[in-house]
Every structure is written in structure tokens, then in C-alpha cells.
N, C-alpha and C positions, 0 to 999 in steps of 0.2 A: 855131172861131168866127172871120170873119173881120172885119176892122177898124169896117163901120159896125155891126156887130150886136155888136162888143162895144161901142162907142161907147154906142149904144141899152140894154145891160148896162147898163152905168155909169150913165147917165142915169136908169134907172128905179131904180136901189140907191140911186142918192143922194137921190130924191125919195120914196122908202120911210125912207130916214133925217131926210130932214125932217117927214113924218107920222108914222110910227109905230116904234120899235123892232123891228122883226119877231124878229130876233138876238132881243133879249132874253129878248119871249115864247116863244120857240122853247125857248130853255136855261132858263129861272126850269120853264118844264113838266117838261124833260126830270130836273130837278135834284128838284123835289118830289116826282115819283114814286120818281127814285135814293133820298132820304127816308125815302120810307113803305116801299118793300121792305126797305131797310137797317135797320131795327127791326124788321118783321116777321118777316125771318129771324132777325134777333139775338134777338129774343124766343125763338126755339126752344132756347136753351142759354144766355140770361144770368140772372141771380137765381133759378134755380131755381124758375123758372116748371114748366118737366117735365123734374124731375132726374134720373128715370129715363131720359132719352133726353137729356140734354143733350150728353152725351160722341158720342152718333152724330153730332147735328144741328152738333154741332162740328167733326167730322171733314168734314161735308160741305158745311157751307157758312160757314165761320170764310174761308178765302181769297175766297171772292166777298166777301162782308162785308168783310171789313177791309180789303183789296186792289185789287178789281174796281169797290167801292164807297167807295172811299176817299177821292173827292176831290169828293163829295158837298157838302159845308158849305165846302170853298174855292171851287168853283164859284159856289154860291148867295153868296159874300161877294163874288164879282170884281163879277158882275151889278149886286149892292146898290152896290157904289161908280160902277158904269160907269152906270149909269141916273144915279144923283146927279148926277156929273159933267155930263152929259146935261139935265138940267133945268134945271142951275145958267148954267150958259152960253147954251142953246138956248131956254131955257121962262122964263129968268130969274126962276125958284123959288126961295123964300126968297130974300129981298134982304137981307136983314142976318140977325148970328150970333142975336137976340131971336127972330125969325121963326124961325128954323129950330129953336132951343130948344123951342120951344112947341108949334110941328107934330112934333115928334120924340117929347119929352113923352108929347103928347095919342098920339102911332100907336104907341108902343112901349113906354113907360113904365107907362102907365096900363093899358094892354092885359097886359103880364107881371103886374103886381100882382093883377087882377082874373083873368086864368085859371091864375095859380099858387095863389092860394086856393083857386080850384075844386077842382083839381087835388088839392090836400094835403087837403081834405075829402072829395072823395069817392073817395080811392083807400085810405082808411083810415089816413095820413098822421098826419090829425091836425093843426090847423091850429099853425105853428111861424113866427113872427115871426124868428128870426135867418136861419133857410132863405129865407123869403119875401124879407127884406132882400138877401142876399148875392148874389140875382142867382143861383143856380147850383141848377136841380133839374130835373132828367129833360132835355128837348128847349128846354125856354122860356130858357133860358141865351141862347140866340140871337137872341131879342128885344130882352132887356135889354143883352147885348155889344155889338149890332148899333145902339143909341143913340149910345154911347159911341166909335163905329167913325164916324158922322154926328160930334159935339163934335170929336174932336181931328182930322179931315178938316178941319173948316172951321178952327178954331182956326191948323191950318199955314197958313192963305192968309194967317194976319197976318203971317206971319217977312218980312224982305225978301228980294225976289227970289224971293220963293215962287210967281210964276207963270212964272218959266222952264222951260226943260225939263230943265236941268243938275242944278235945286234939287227938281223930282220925281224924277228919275232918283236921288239923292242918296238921297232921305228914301227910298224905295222899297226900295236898297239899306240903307239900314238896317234898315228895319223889318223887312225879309228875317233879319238877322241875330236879331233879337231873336226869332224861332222857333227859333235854336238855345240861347237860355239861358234861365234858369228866373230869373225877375225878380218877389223879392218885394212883392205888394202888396193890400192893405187889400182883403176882399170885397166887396166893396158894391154890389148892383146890376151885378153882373156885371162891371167895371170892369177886375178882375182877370184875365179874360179877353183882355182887350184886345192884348199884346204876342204873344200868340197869333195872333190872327185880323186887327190891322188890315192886316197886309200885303197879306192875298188882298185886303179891300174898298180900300185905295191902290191896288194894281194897273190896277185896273178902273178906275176914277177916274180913273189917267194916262192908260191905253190910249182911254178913249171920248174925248177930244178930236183923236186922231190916225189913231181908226179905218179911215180910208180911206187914210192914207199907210203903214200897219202891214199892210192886209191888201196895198195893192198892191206894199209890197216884199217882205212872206211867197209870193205869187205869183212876183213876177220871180226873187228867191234863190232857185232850188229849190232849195237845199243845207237849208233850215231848216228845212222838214217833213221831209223823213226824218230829218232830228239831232233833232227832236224828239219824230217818232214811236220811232225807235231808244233815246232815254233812257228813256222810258215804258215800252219794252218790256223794255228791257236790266233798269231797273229792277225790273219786276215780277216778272223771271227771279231777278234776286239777293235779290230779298226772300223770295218763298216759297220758292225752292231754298236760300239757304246759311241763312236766320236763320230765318224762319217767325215774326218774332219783332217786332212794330212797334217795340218798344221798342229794340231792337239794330240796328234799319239807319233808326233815326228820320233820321240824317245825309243818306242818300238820298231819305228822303221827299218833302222840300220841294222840290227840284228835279224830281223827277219827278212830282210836283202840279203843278208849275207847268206842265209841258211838256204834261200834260195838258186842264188849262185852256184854253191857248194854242188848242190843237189843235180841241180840242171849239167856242169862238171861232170859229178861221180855219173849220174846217168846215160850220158850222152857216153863215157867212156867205157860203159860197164856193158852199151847193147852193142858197140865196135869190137868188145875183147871179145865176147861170146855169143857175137854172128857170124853162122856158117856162108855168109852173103855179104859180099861187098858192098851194102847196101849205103854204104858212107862216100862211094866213091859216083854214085850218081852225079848225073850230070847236072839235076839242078841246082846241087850241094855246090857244084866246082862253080857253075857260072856265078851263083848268087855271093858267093865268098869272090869270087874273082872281079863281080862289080860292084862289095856291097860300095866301097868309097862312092862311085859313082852315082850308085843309086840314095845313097845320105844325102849327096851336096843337091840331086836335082829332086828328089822326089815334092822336098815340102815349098818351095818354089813350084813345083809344077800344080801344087793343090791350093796354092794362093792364087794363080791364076787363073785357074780353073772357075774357084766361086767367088771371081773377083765381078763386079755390076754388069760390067757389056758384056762377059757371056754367061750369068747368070741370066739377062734379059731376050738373047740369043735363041737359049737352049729350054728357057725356061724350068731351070734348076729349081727357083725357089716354090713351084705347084708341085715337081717333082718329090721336092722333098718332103713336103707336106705330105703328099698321100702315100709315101712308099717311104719311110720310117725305116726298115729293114733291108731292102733293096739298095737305098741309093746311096747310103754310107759304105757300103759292101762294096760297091760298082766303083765309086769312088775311091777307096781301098785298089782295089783290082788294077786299074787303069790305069792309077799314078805309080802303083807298082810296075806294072809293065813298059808306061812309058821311059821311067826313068831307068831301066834296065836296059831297054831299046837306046836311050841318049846315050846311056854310057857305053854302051858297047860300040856306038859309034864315034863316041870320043876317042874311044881306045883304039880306033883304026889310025888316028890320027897323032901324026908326032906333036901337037900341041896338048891333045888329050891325053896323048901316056904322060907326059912332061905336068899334067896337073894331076892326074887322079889312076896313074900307071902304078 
């Protein structure tokens, strides 16, 4: 590309970053669907959904799952903090910490307590008030953590000095660390979660104010995509060859999340700047970004029920599964993608349904 036509590059990635996040939609799509296949196959060998095949379906898709799919829910938290970051500066959304209380509240709060009752009710559950408190059951954990991931974000802007880049740089590398220790605390609303996951959504948060100074030194340094594709790969080499074991090479984990992150980021930004093709502005991009909430809250609900007994007995899932290994996780995948895309968009016709997941 040469100098005025990356000029003209530039020009148009920057004036795509003052209308619309295209980045985002891009990866919020590609991360929900990561999502729904990431249950769908785990459904084939967790809780003894088909405990007769669990041990196959584990032999053959436990590494994609845990591995390939791994970095699933740190993606979707970088985005959650980079988009914030992004409104708070750019869109000057929520002006004070009340505001954002209340719109957080009202999008997350309210929204986990009303589809975790669903949830515990009609999966045969049983409705159970310290589960529904604690914040933590099936996939909606990520609602409720994901509030609290919004409070102590904004909370850091009161410290002094907390809009430098010394003082994110700082807090980032802490809260990095606190994924290596086990930090006991009260469950509540998922809160407990928190030293877990705020690092991925701070990430995102620091990175979206500098986005165009990060992607343009990740371009000039070539040294830092291959050292970061190289950790990602070195990584996935040493986790399924020597441990096979998440719990045993958890130490690697977080860095090779992170590289992947980065990666999936700088890439997804790098084929937006220099495509002659709108190719970001497809409509599957827009609807699946515009329902992923929807399709989060109903998908792994709709695949509990799915290969729950009476219509495993019904449909005869469990022969299915047995002889079609390859087909019926895929189908299953498919289906509960579709459906819950379909529910949500029909929530979203609905003032009750934008009011939850609008």
C-alpha cells in the first residue's frame, strides 16, 4: 500500500472509530458463537447428559473445548471494558458513578435475577433463593460478575492520579496477579467472581483509549505478533502435550489468553483498516452483535433442555448420539444458535424484552 492510500487507510478507520465500533461487532459475534459451541460440545460429556458416550465425546473434543476454546469469556470481558471505556470518554455515557449504578442495575442486575429464576424453574432446579443470590449458576454468572466488573472500573477513577497511564498500567498489572491467587470472598451476586475476571474487562478499558497508538506500534514492531502468536502456540503445544490438565499449567494460562486476545484485537482491526470491502458491516456481524446478550442468556438454557430425559426419549438423541459423533454436536451447536437468536429477536420486539436484554 503506498503512502496516500494508506493515508486514506487511516482516515477512513478513524472516522469508522468515531461512528461505530466495527472491532467490536466484529469480535462481541465471533466470541458468542465461541459461546454457544463451547457448551454445545461440552454438553456431549459434562453432567452425564450421555454417560454412555461421555468418555468418547471427551476423547474428542475436551482439547478444542478447553483449549481452542479457551479464551472465550476473556475475549467477551476485554470487549465489555473496551466498549465502556469508549462511551465514557467518546459518548460521555453515564456522567456520574448514580448513573451508571442504575443503568448497570436496570441491564444486568435485574436481567440475572429474572432469567436465573426462569432458569431454576424450568430446568427442574427447583426454585433456590441462596443460589439465585450468590450470583453463580450455569452461564448467567456472567451477568451478575460482569456488574460488578462496571462498580469497581469506575470506582478506580476516584483514586488520584487514576487517569494517568502509569496508574492503569499499575492497576492492570495487579489485577493480572490476582488471577493467580485464590481470594476469599462473600458470594453475593457474583462479586466473588470478580478477582477472576476484572483483569480481562480493565484490559479492554485501558487499551480502547490508545487503540490507534497500540495498533499503530503493534504494526511498526514486527517483533510483537510473532512473540505473540509464538506464546499462544508454544503455549497450546505445552498445555495439551506435557499436562492435558488446565488445572496444572493454569500458570500459563493467563499469558497465553492474553496473547491471544491481543491477537484476535490487532487482527480483526488490521483486516477492517485495509479492506477495500465493508466486509465488517455485514449483516450477520450487525444482528449477532446486536443479539449476542440475548442469545448468552437463552442459548445454554435452551441446550439443557434440549438433552434433558423426555425429549431425549422423544427424539431419540441418545442412539443419535451414539452413531453420529460428528454430526449431532454440530446440529446441536446449529440449532441452539439459531433458536436463541430467533428468541431474542423476538424479545426485542417486545417492551419487556428490550427492558431485559435491549
Amino acid at each position: 500500500m503506498d503512502h496516500s492510500k494508506q493515508l486514506n487507510a487511516n482516515h477512513r478507520y478513524s472516522k469508522l472509530y468515531m461512528k461505530k465500533l466495527y472491532d467490536v461487532v466484529v469480535i462481541r459475534s465471533i466470541a458468542i458463537v465461541m459461546v454457544v459451541a463451547y457448551h454445545a460440545y461440552g454438553m456431549m460429556y459434562w453432567d452425564g447428559h450421555f454417560p454412555d458416550m461421555a468418555e468418547r465425546y471427551k476423547d474428542l473434543y475436551f482439547i478444542i473445548n478447553q483449549y481452542i476454546l479457551n479464551f472465550r469469556m476473556p475475549l467477551f470481558m476485554f470487549i465489555s471494558g473496551f466498549l465502556f471505556s469508549f462511551l465514557e470518554s467518546e459518548r460521555c455515557k453515564y456522567p456520574t458513578f448514580t448513573a451508571l449504578v442504575k443503568n448497570k442495575f436496570k441491564r444486568l442486575i435485574i436481567p440475572y435475577l429474572i432469567f436465573t429464576t426462569i432458569y431454576m424453574l424450568t430446568t427442574g432446579m427447583g426454585f433456590n433463593l441462596k443460589i439465585l443470590l450468590s450470583g453463580w449458576l450455569a452461564h448467567l454468572w456472567f451477568i451478575a460478575t460482569l456488574f460488578w466488573c462496571f462498580i469497581f472500573t469506575r470506582l478506580s477513577g476516584f483514586f488520584p492520579y487514576s487517569h494517568t497511564l502509569w496508574f492503569k498500567c499499575t492497576l492492570t498489572a495487579i489485577s493480572f496477579i490476582f488471577l493467580y491467587l485464590d481470594i476469599p470472598m462473600i458470594g453475593f451476586l457474583g462479586i466473588q467472581e470478580l478477582p477472576e475476571w476484572f483483569f480481562w474487562f480493565y484490559l479492554g478499558y485501558v487499551i480502547s483509549p490508545y487503540r490507534e497508538q497500540l495498533f499503530i506500534y503493534l504494526s511498526k514492531r514486527k517483533i510483537w505478533l510473532p512473540a505473540l502468536t509464538a506464546v499462544y502456540s508454544l503455549g497450546l503445544v505445552y498445555i495439551v502435550t506435557f499436562t492435558g490438565d488446565e488445572e496444572e499449567s493454569s500458570w500459563f494460562i493467563y499469558p497465553w489468553q492474553v496473547s491471544i486476545v491481543l491477537l484476535v484485537w490487532y487482527i480483526t482491526n488490521y483486516a477492517i483498516k485495509n479492506s477495500s470491502k465493508a466486509w465488517y458491516e455485514n449483516r450477520i456481524f450487525k444482528e449477532l452483535n446486536r443479539t449476542s446478550y440475548g442469545i448468552y442468556v437463552l442459548h445454554y438454557w435452551l441446550q439443557v433442555l434440549i438433552v434433558s430425559p423426555s425429549v431425549k426419549q422423544i427424539l431419540h438423541l441418545d442412539e443419535l448420539a451414539a452413531n453420529h459423533v460428528y454430526v449431532f454436536p454440530l446440529i446441536l451447536f446449529l440449532t441452539t444458535l439459531l433458536m436463541s437468536y430467533i428468541g431474542a429477536r423476538i424479545l426485542l420486539k417486545t417492551a419487556v424484552g428490550r427492558f431485559l436484554i435491549g
